[in-house]
N, C-alpha and C positions, 0 to 999 in steps of 0.2 A: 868611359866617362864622357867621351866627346857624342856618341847616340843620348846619352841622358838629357845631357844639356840642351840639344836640338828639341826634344820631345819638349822640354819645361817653357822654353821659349816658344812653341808650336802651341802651346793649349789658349793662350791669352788670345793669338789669335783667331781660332775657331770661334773661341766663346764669345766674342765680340761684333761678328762675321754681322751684317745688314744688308737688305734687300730694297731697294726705294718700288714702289706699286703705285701706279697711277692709275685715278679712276675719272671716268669722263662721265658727268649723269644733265640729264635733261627735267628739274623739276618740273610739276605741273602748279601753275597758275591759273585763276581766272574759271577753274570749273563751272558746271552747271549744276545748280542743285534743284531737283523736281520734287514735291512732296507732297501728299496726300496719294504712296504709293501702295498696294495691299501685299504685306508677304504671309507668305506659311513655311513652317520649319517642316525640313525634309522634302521642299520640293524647289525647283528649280526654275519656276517661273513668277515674274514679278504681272502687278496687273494696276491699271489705275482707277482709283475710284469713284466713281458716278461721274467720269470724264471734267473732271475738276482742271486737269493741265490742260497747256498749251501744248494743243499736238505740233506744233513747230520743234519747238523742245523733243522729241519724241517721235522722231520717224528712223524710217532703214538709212538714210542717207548719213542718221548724226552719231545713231545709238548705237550702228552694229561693231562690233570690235572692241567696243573703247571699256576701261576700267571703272569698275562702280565701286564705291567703299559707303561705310553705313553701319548702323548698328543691325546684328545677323547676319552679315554678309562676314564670308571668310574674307582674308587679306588677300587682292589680287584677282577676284572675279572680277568675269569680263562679259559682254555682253555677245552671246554667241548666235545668235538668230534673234531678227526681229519679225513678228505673229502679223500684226495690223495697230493701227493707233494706239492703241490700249495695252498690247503685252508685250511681251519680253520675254527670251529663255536665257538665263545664266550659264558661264559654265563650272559654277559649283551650288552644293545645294544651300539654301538656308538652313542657319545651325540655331539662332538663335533668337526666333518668334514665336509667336504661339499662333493661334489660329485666326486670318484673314485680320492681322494686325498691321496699322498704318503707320508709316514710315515716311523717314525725310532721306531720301538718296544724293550723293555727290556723284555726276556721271564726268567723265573724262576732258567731253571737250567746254568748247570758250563760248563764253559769257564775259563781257566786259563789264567791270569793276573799277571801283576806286580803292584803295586798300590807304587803312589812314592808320599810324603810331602804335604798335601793341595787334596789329588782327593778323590773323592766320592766314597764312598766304598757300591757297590750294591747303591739299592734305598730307600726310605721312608717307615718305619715300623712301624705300629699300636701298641700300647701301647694296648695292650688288658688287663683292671683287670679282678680279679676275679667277679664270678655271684654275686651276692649281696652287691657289693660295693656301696652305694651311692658317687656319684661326685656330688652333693651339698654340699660335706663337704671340708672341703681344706687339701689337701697332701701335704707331704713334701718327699721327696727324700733324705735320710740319708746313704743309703750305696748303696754299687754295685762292685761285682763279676764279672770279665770276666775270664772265662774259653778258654784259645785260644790250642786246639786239634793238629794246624799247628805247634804247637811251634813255630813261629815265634819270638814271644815277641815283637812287632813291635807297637810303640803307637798310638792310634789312638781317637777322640772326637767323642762323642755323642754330639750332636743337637737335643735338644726337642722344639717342635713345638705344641701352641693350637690347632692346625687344619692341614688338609691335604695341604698339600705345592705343587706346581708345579715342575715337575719331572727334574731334570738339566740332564745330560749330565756322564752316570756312568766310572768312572776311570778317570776323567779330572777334572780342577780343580771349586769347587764347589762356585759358585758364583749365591747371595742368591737375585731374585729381589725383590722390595721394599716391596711386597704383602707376602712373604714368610718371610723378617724380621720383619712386625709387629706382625709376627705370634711366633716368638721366645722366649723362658721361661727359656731358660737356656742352659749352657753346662756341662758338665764332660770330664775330661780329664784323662785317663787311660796311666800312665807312669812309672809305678810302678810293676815290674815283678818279679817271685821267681820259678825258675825251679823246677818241679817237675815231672822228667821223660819224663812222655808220655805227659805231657801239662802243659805248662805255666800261673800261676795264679796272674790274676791281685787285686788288693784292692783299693776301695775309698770311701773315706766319704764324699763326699758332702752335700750344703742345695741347694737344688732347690724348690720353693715352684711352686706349678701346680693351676692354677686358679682352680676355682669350675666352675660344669656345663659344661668341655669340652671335644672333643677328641683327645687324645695325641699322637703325633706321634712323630719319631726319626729317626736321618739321622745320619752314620758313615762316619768319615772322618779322612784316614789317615794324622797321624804325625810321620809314619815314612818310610819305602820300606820294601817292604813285598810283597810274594808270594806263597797265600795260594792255600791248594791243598784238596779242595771242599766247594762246596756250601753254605757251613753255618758251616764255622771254630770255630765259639763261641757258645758258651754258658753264657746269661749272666742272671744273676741274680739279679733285683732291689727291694733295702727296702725301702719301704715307712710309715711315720707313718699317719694317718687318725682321726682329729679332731672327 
């Protein structure tokens, strides 16, 4: 009798058992967007048209390495060799062009902006956990840190998404079509700032729970005018707890 009774007391707590996962990410803000680019589907090199850009915009010093997103572009190409003024080799191919079709590209680094109430701030950002996290388990979203460098203090919403969303339009206002709101799990809204010096720190508790089995992604969206002065003005830092 007295083994039964251990084992019946012993199950409540398994079942209950919680992991807290902190994740540390560096959005992107403030991108550059170049356009009147030429792509073709199934191959790996972008090219510019009748030299319409600013080759400032567009050299080895700015382009090579950095992340390109766009319609046709998979999620997560990068720019892996720069040719001369004019081209580019990707390191994936296009999927989703047809032939020597012109495009509006978001490339990685800084361009300063103003970003006013409602605009998309930079583009969509992978929630990457940590190595050995199972996502068959369900998350929930309990706190979140933003570290803003710009001191701004300028509010602005996360948008978490089951899946990679369709890329809108960066610094204009972000209008979600119907395929990218079924994909929505939640917001945060960071309006809550306390100076400290060299950087403005935000705090929130939210619940968002994250389906199991997906991948998560996030989109910034100013709520308020703000004009940061590089690339990836935050720091932000989300807790989750883990079933």
């Amino acid at each position: 009798m007295r083994k039964l009774v251990f084992v019946l007391l012993c199950i409540p707590l398994l079942a209950f058992a919680q992991r807290q996962v902190t994740v540390t990410a560096y959005p992107l803000v403030n991108p550059t967007i170049i356009d009147s680019l030429v792509l073709t589907s199934g191959q790996d090199t972008i090219t510019i048209y009748s030299g319409t850009v600013d080759t400032d915009l567009f050299d080895s010093a700015s382009v090579t390495g950095v992340r390109v997103f766009g319609g046709g572009l998979p999620y997560g190409a990068t720019v892996t060799e720069w040719i001369d003024s004019s081209s580019i080799i990707l390191s994936d191919t296009i999927t989703a062009a047809g032939a020597d079709t012109l495009a509006t590209l978001t490339f990685e680094y800084f361009t300063s902006v103003q970003y006013g109430s409602g605009d998309a701030m930079g583009f969509q950002n992978r929630l990457t956990l940590p190595s050995g996290v199972n996502t068959a388990h369900n998350f929930r979203l309990v706190g979140l840190t933003a570290a803003d460098t710009s001191e701004q203090g300028a509010n602005f919403e996360i948008l978490f998404f089951s899946g990679s969303i369709a890329q809108g339009t960066e610094n204009a206002a972000v209008a979600l079509p119907i395929a990218a709101g079924v994909l929505a799990i939640g917001a945060v809204t960071v309006d809550t700032w306390t100076d400290y010096g060299d950087y403005k720190l935000g705090f929130e508790q939210p619940t968002i729970y994250l389906p199991q089995g997906g991948q998560y992604f996030y989109q910034l969206v100013s709520r308020g005018t703000a004009t940061y002065t590089g690339p990836y003005p935050f720091k932000l830092q989300f807790v989750f707890l883990v079933d």
